[in-house]
N, C-alpha and C positions, 0 to 999 in steps of 0.2 A: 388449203394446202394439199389435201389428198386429192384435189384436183389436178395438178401439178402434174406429182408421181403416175396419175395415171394417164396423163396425155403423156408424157414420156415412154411410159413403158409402151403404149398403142405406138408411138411413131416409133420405137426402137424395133419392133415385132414387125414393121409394115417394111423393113427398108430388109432386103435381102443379104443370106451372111457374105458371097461371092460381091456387091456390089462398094464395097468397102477399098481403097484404094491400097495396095502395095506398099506404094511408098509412106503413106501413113504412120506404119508399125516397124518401128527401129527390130532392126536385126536381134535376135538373142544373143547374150554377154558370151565371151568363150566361156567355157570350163573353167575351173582353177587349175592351178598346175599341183600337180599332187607331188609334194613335198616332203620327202622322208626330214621327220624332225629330228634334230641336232639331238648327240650324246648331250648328256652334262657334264659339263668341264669338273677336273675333280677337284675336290679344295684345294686352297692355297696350302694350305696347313693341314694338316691330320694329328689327331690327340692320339691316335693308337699307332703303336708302334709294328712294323713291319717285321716278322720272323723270318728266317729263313734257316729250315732244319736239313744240314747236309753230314752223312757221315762216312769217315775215316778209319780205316783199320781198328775196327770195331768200337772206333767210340764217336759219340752223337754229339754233335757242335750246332746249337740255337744262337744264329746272330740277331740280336737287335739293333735295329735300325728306325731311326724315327729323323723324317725329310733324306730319306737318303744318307745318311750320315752314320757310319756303324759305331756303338759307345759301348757296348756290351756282349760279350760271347759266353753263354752258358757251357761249359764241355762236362761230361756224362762218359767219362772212362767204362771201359767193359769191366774193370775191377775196380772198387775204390768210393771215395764219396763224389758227388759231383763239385766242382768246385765253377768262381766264374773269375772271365778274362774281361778288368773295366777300363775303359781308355778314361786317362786323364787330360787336364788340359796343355800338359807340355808334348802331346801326340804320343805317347805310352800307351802300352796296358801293363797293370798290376792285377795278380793273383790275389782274390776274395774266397776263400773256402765257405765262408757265410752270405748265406743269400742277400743283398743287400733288401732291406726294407723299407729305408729309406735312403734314396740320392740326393747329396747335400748339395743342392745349384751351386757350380763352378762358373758363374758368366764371366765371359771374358769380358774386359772394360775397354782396354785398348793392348792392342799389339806393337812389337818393336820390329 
């Protein structure tokens, strides 16, 4: 068997590198195309809620927003305690001087 290997390699040595035909050896592949990779799309849904702190003749207003949707505006008067502004399901807001702690699910079932 190592008799083999070495008449190949003597006749591989014997045959010159130019004497090899052209057309033999396929073209090299193009390049890839250099591909800036794609943002990630951002979830469907987000658990944290979106703030946005804008303020008014000296008092500080924090909307929440969660999908877009505003349910809660904290306001932070320049005098006074803070109180907050909570939309209910009938398209309202009612004033809450207490922080809520916990939001009692209001789901809607069905609309008229």
């Amino acid at each position: 068997m190592r008799r083999h290997y070495r008449l190949a390699l003597a006749l591989a040595l014997l045959v010159p590198p130019g004497a090899r035909a052209a057309e033999d050896v396929p073209p090299p592949p193009p390049p890839p195309a250099q591909e800036r990779p794609a943002a990630p799309a951002p979830p469907a849904e987000s658990f944290e809620p979106e703030i946005t702190i804008t303020t008014r003749e000296g008092a500080i207003y924090e909307e929440y927003r969660y999908n877009g949707r505003l349910y809660r505006i904290k306001v932070t008067p320049r005098f006074g305690p803070p109180y907050y502004l909570i939309y209910d399901e009938h398209g309202n807001f009612h004033r809450s001087d207490a922080e809520p702690e916990v939001l009692v699910p209001q789901w809607v079932i069905r609309r008229f």
